[in-house]
C-alpha positions as CSV (number, residue, x, y, z in Angstrom):
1,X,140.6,79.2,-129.3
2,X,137.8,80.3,-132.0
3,X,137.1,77.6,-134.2
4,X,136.5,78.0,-138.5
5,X,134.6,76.0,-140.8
6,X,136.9,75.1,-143.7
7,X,134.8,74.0,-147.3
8,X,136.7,71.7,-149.3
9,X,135.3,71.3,-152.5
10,X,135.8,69.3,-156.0
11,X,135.2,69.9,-159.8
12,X,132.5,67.5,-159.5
13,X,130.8,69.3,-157.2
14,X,131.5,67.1,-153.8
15,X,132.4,69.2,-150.6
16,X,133.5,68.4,-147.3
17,X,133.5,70.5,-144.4
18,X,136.4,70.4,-142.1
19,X,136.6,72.2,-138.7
20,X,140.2,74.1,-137.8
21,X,141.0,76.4,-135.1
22,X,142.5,79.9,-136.3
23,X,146.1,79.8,-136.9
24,X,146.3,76.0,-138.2
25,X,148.5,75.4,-141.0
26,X,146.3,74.4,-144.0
27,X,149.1,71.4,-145.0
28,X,148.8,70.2,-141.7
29,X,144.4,70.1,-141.2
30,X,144.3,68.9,-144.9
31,X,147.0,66.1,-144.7
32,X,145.2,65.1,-141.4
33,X,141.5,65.0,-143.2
34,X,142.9,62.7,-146.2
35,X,144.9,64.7,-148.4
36,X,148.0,63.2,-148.9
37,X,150.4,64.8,-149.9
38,X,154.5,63.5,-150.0
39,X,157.6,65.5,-151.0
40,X,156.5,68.7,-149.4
41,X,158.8,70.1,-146.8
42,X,156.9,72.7,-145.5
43,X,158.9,75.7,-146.4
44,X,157.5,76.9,-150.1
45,X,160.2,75.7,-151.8
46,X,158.7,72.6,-153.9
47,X,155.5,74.6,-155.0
48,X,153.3,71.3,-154.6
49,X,151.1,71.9,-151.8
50,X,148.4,73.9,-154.1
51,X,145.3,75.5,-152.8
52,X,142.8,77.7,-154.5
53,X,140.6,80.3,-152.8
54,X,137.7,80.2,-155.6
55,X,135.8,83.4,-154.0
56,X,138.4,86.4,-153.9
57,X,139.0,85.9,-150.3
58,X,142.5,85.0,-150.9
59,X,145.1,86.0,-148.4
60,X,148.1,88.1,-149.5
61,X,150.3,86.0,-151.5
62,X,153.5,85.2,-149.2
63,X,157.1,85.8,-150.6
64,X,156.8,81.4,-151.3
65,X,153.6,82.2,-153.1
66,X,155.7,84.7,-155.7
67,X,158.8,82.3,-155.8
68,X,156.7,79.2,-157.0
69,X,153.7,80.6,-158.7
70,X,153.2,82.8,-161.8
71,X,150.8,86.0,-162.0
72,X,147.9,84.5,-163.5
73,X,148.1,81.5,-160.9
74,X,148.1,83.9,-158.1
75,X,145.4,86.4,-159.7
76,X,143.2,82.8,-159.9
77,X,143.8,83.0,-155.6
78,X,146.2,79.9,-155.7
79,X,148.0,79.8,-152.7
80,X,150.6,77.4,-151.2
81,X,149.4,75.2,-148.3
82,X,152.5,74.9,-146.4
83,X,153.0,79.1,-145.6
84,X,149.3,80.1,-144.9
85,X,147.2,79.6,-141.9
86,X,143.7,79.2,-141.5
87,X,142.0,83.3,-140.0
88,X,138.3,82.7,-141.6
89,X,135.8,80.8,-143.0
90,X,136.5,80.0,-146.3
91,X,136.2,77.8,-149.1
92,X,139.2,76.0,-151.3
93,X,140.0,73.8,-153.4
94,X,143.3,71.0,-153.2
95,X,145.3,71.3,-156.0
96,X,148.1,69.3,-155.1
97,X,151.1,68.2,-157.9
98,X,151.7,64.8,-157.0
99,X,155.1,64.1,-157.8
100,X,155.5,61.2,-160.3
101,X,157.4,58.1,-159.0
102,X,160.6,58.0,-160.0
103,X,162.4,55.0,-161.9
104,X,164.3,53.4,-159.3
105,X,167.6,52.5,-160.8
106,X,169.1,48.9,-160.1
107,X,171.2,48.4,-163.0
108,X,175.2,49.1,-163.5
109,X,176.7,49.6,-167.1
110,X,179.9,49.2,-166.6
111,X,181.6,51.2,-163.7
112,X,185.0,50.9,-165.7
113,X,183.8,50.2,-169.6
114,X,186.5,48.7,-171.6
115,X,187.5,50.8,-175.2
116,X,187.2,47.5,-177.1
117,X,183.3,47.0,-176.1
118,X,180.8,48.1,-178.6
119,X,177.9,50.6,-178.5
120,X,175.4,47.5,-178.0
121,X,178.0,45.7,-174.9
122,X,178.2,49.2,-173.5
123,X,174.2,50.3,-173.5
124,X,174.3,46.7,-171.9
125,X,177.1,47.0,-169.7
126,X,178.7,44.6,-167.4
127,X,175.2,43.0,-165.2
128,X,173.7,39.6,-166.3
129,X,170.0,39.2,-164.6
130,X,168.3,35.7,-164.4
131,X,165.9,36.0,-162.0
132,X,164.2,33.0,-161.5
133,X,164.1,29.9,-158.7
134,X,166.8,27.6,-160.7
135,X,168.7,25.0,-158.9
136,X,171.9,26.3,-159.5
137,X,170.7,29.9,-158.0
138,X,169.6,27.9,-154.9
139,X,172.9,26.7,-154.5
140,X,174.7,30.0,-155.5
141,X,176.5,31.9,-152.6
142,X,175.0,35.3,-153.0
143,X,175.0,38.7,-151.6
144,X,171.9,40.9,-151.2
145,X,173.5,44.6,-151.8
146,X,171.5,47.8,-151.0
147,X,171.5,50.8,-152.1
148,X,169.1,53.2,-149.5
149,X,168.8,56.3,-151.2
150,X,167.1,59.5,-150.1
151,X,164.2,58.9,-153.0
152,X,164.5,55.7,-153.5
153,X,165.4,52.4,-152.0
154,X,167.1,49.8,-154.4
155,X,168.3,46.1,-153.8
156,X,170.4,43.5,-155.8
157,X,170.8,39.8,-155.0
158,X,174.2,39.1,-156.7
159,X,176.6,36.3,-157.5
160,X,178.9,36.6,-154.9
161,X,181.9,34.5,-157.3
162,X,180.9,37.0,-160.4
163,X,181.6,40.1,-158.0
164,X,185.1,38.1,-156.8
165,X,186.0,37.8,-160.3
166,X,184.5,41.8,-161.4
167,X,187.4,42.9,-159.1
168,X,190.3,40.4,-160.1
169,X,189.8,42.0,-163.4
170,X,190.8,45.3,-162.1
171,X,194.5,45.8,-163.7
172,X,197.0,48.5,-163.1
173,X,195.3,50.7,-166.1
174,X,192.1,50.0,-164.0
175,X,190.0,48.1,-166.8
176,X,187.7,45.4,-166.4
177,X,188.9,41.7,-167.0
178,X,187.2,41.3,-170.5
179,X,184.2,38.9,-170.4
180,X,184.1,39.5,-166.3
181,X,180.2,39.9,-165.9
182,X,178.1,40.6,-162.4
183,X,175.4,37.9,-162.2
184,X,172.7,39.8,-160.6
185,X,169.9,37.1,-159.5
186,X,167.4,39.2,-158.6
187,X,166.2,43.2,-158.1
188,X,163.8,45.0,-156.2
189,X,162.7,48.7,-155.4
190,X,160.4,51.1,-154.1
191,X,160.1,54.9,-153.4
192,X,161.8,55.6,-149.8
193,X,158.8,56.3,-147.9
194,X,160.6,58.9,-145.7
195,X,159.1,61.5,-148.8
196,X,156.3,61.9,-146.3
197,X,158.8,64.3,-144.5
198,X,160.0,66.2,-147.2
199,X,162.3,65.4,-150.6
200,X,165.7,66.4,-149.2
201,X,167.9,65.2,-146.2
202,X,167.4,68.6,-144.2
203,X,163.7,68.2,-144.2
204,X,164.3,65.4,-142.3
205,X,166.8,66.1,-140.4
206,X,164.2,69.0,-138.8
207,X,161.4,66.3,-138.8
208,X,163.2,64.1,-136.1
209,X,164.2,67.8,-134.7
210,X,160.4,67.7,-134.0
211,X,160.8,64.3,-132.3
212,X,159.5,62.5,-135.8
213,X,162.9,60.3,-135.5
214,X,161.5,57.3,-134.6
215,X,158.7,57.5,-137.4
216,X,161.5,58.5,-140.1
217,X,162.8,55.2,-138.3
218,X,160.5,52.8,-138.4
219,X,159.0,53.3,-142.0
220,X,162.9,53.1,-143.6
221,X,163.3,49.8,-141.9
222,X,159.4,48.5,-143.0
223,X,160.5,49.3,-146.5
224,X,163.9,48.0,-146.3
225,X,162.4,44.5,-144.7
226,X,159.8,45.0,-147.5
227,X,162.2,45.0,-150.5
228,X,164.4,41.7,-148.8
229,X,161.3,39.5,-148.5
230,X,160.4,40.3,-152.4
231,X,163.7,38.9,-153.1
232,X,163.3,36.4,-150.8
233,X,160.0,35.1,-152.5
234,X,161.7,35.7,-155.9
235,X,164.5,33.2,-155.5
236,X,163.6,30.7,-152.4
237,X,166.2,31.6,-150.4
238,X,168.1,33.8,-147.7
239,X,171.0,35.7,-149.0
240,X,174.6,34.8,-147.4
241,X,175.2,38.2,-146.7
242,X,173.3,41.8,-146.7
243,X,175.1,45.1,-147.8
244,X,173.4,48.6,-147.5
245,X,175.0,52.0,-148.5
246,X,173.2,55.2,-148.0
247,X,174.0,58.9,-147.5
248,X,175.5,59.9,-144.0
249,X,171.9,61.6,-142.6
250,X,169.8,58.1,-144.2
251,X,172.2,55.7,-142.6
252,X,171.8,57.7,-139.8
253,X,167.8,57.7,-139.6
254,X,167.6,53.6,-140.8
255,X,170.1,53.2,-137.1
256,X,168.3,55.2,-135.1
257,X,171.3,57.8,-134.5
258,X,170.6,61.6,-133.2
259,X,170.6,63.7,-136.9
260,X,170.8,67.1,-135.0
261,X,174.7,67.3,-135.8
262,X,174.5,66.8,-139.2
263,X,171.6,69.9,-139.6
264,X,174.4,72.7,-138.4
265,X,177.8,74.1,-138.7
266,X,180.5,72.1,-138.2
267,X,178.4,69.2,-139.3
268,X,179.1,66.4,-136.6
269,X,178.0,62.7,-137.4
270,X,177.6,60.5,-134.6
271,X,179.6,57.5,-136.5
272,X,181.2,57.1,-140.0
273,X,182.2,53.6,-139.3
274,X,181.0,50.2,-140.2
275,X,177.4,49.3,-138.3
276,X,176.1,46.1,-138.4
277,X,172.3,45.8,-137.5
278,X,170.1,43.1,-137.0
279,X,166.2,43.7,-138.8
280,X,163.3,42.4,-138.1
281,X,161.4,40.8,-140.8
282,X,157.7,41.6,-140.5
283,X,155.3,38.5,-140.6
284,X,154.0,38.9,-143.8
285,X,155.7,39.2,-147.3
286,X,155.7,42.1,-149.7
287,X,152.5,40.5,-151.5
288,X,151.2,39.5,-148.3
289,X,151.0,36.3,-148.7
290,X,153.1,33.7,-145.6
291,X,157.0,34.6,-145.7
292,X,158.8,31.5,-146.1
293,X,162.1,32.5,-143.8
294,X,164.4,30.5,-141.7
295,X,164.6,33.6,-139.1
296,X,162.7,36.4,-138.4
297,X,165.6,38.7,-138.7
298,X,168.4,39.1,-140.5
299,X,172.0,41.3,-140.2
300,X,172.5,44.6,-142.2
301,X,176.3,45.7,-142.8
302,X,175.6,49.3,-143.3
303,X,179.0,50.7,-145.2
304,X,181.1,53.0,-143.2
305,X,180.9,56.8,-144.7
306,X,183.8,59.6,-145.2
307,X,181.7,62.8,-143.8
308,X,178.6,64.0,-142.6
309,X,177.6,64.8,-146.4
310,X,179.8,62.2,-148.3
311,X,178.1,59.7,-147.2
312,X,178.9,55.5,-147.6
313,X,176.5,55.6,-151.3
314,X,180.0,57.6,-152.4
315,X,182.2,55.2,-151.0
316,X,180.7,52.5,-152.5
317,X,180.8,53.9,-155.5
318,X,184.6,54.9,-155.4
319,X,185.0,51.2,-155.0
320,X,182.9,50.0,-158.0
321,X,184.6,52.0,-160.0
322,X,187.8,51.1,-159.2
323,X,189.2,54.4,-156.9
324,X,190.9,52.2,-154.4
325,X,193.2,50.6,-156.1
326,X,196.7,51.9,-155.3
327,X,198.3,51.3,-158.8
328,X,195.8,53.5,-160.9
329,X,197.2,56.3,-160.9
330,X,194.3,58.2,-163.6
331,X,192.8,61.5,-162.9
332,X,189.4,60.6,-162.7
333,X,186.1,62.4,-161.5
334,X,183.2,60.7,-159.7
335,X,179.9,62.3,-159.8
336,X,176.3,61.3,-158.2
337,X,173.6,64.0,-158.7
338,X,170.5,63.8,-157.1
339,X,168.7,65.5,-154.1
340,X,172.4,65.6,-153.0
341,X,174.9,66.5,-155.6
342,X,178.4,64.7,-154.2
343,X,181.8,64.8,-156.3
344,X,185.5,63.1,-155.8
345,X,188.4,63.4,-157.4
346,X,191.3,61.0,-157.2
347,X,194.9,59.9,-158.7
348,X,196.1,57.5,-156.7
349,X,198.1,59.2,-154.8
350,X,195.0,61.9,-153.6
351,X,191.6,61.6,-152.7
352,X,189.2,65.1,-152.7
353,X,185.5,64.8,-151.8
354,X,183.1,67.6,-151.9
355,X,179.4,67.6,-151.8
356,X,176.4,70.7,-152.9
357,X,173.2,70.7,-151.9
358,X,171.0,70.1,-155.3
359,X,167.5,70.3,-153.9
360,X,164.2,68.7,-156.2
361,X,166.1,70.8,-159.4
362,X,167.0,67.6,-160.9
363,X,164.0,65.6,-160.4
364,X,162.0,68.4,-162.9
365,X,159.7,71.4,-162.2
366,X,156.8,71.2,-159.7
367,X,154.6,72.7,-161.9
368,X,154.6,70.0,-164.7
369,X,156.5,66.9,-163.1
370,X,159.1,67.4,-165.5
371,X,162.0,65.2,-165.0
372,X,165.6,66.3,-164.2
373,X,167.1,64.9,-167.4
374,X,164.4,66.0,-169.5
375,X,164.3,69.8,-167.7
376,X,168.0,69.5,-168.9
377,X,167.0,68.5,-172.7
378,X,164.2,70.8,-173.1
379,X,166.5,74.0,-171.9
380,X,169.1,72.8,-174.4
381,X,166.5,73.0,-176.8
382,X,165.4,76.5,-175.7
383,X,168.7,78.0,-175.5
384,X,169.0,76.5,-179.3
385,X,165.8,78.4,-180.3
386,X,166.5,81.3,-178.3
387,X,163.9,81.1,-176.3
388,X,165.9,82.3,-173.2
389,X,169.0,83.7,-173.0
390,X,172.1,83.1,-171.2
391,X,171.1,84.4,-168.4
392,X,168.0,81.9,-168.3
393,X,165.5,84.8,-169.0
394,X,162.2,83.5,-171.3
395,X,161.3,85.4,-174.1
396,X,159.0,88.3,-173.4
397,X,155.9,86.3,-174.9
398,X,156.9,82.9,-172.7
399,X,157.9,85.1,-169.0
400,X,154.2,84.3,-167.6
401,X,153.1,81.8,-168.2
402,X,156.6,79.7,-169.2
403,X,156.7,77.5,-171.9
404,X,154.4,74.4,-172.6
405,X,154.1,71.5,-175.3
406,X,151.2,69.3,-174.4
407,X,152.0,67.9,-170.7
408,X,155.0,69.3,-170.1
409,X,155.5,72.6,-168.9
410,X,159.2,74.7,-168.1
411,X,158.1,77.9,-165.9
412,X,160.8,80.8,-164.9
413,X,161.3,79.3,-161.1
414,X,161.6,75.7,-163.0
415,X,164.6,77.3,-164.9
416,X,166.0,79.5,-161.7
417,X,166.0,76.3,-159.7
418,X,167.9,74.2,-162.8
419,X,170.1,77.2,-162.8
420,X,171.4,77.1,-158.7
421,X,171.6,73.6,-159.3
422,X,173.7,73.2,-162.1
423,X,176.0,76.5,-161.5
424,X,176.9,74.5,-157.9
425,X,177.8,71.2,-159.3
426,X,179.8,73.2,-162.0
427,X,181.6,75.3,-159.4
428,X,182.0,72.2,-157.3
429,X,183.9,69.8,-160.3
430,X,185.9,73.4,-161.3
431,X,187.0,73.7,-157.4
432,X,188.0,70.2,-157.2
433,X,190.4,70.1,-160.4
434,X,191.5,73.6,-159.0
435,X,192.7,71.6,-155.5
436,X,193.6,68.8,-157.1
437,X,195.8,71.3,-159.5
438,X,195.0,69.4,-162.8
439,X,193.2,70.8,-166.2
440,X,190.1,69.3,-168.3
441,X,193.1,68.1,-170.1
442,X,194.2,66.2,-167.3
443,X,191.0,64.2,-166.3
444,X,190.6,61.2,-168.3
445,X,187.6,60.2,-167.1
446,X,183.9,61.5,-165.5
447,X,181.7,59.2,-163.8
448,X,178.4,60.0,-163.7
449,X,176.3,57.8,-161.1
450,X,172.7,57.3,-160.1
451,X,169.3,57.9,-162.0
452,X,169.6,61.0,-163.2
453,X,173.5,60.4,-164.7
454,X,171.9,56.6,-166.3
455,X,169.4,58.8,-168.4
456,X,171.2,62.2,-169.1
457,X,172.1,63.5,-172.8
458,X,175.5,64.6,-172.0
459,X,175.6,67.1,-175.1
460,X,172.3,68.5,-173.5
461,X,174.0,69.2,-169.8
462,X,177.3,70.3,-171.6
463,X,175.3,72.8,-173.7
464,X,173.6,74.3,-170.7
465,X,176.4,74.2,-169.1
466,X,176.3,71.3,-166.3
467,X,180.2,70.9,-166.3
468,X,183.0,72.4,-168.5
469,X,182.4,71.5,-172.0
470,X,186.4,69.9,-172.4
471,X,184.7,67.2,-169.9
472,X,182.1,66.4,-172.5
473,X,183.4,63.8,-173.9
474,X,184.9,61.8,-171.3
475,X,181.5,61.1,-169.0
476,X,180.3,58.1,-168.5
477,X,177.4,57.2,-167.5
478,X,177.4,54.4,-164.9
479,X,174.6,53.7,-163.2
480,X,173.9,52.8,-159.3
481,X,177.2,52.5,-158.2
482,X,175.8,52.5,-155.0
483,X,174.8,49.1,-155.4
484,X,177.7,48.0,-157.2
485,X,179.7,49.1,-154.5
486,X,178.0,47.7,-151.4
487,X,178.2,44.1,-153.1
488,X,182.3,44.6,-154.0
489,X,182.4,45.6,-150.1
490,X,180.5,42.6,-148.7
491,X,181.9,40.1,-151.3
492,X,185.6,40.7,-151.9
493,X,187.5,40.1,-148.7
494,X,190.0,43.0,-149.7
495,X,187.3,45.8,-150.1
496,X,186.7,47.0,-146.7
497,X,190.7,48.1,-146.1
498,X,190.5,49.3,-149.9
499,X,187.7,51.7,-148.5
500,X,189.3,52.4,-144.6
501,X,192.2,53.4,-147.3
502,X,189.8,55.7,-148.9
503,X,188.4,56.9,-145.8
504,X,191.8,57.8,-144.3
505,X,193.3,59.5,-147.6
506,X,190.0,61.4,-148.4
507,X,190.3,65.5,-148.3
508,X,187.2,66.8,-147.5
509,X,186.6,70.6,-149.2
510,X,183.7,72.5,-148.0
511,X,182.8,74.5,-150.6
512,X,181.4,77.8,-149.4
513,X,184.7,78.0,-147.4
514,X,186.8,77.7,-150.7
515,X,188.3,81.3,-151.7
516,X,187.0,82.4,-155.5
517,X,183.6,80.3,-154.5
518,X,180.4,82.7,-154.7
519,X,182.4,84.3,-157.5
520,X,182.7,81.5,-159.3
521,X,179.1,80.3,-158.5
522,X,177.6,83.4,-160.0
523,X,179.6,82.8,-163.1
524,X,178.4,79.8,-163.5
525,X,174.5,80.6,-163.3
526,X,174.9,81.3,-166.8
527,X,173.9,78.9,-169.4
């Protein structure tokens, strides 16, 4: 196999020279020479994995390459990585868009806020943190609950008497006990390093496809050890018990399980049910310094899940806010947008799940890092302006090169992606109140979990059109649930029938199997 010489060179004027035999993928030889790169699947979708060929021996743009990039971009002979292969010599430069790291979210406010709290006790919501190595936290009995997210990887060491008395509160109308606060003791996070493989659950799944499992393994567990030795070192002690929800595909990779099921139609897990795992701890703490443990291991109770893409994260969160209790009988709406976008709707007496692939659209545009509840903000405020229409079109004198104010940039594919997004998570909430036979009018309340929900301007997402505008005012913003969930399951001694209740009763809808669905969908591209 002929061999080419590949010239990497910088502003500055450095070069390398890199050797790669004809037909290697330039993501692959440049990744392997010290380019790193994360969040990059390897399809052309993310638009990160940016090469320029500086001496118009550019090869043809690819079908990715038109998708991602805009006219003058490809003109300049910027190319994607990920979709061309290596037929010459040549010189380029890297380009990469490093995504920014995302705030990992640790907090709850409030799964089930109270009418009577004001605007301050509600920003604040219903967590008390004193981290710290007190006496009295010594002696605590705590929980260590974690929430193992497909960006991100969150833990909270938690009272567990302030989560036993969070869910005595629960009444019939399903409001908090007033004055019942969740002492959280300590909190910890880091970016999931499984990003390496790609930013969404199928990238992965296809990774360990390519007998990657055991790396997607190994580096979840590091990262999850990592994150219970920082709390370890922040409060002196071992927790009593250890909690982790994820997706069904993350649990899946952190176990060890075959993935292949949950890449294809009908979408098989291995096992929805409770796992309990022991982890090692490594030798050496997150700082690096000596751990100071009693063992070397520990035992993770993963939460059980409801389907191969309403996953034990969802599960939790129905708990936390209050779904399995049999008396409430409120329509209410749970929603969790991310990577994933996964939806409920219950009243007691039903249960309906349903869950829409979101891709990076949330977490902002490639080409400017923009992030998902600022993307959201900014099209409000374009739509305002008529900058672009309903349909999502720019203006004639924004179409090439997409709109910019200092940093941040918004390009056409930026929108399109927001667009797919947002018209499936619409489609998905209007399907579920169609199943569930109820109106707007009907729903009295709409959680909104995770990151992205913690930092949204609901007027914004209403006014491009994220969910029906009668909804508008009854979101609620509650934050990781996740977490709030896995340390109601581990602490109250009721919660796991509460959730094999939920488990049994949940109706799972596939969405592209639902009659009215694409029509629908298209309908709801508009803003």
């Amino acid at each position: 196999m002929s061999e080419h010489k590949i010239t990497v060179f910088s502003e500055d004027g450095e070069e390398k020279r890199l050797s790669a035999p004809a037909g290697a993928l330039f993501l692959q030889l440049l990744k392997g020479n010290g380019y790193p790169l994360v969040c990059c699947s390897g399809k052309g979708g993310c638009g990160r994995c940016r090469i320029r060929f500086p001496d118009g021996d550019a090869p043809l743009p690819a079908p990715a390459d038109r998708n991602v990039l805009t006219a003058q971009e490809l003109r300049g002979g910027v190319r994607l990585a990920c979709v061309h292969r290596v037929k010459r010599d040549c010189r380029i430069r890297v380009e990469f868009v490093h995504p920014k790291q995302v705030e990992v979210v640790t907090g709850y406010t409030g799964a089930l806020p109270e009418e009577e709290q004001t605007d301050k006790e509600q920003e604040k919501g219903t967590e008390k943190s004193r981290e710290g190595k007190s006496d009295d936290m010594r002696q605590e009995p705590c929980l260590l609950a974690m929430d193992l997210g497909t960006t991100t990887i969150a833990a909270n060491l938690v009272s567990i008497a302030s989560i036993r008395n969070f869910c005595r509160g629960f009444s019939e109308t399903g409001k908090n006990r007033e004055g019942a606060e969740i002492r959280v003791l300590a909190q910890a996070g880091r970016m999931n390093p499984q990003r390496e493989w790609g930013s969404d659950v199928i990238s992965r799944i296809q990774a360990a496809g390519r007998g990657e499992a055991a790396s997607l393994r190994d580096t979840v567990r590091e990262a999850a050890a990592l994150l219970i030795l920082e709390i370890m070192e922040k409060t002196g002690r071992m927790p009593e018990k250890i909690c982790l929800a994820g997706n069904t595909v993350m649990e899946h990779l952190f176990l060890g399980l075959d993935v292949s099921g949950l890449g294809s139609y009908p979408f098989r897990p291995v096992s929805l049910e409770e796992q309990r795992f022991e982890l090692p701890l490594p030798g050496k703490s997150a700082s690096g310094s000596a751990a100071s443990t009693e063992s070397r291991s520990c035992t993770v109770q993963l939460l059980p899940g409801i389907s191969a893409f309403v996953g034990a994260d969802i599960l939790a969160g129905l708990l936390a806010c209050g779904f399995g209790e049999p008396e409430d009988t409120r329509c209410r709406l749970f929603i969790d947008l991310g990577t994933n976008g996964e939806m409920a709707i219950g009243n007691g007496k039903r249960l309906i799940c349903t869950a829409t692939a979101a891709g990076p659209a949330f977490e902002g545009g490639a080409s400017a890092n923009v992030p998902g509840t600022d993307m959201i903000a900014i099209l409000a405020r374009l739509l305002r302006e008529e900058k672009i229409d309903r349909t999502g079109l720019l203006c004639e004198e924004l179409f090439e090169q997409g709109w910019q104010e200092g940093e941040l940039r918004v390009t056409q594919q930026d929108i399109r992606a927001l667009q797919t997004a947002k018209a499936a998570v619409r489609t998905g909430v209007e399907l579920l109140m169609k199943r569930m036979d109820v109106s707007c009018e009907d729903v009295e309340a709409v959680y909104l979990a995770g990151g992205f929900g913690r930092f949204l301007d609901v007027e914004s997402a209403a006014r491009i059109g994220l969910f029906p505008p009668d909804l508008a005012g009854k979101v609620r913003a509650v934050g990781n649930t996740s977490l709030l969930g896995a340390a109601v399951y581990g602490a109250c001694p009721e919660a796991p029938a509460l959730a094999q209740v939920l488990k049994e009763k949940a109706e799972v809808m596939n969405l592209a199997e639902e009659p009215g669905f694409y029509e629908k969908y298209l309908e709801n591209l508009e803003f």
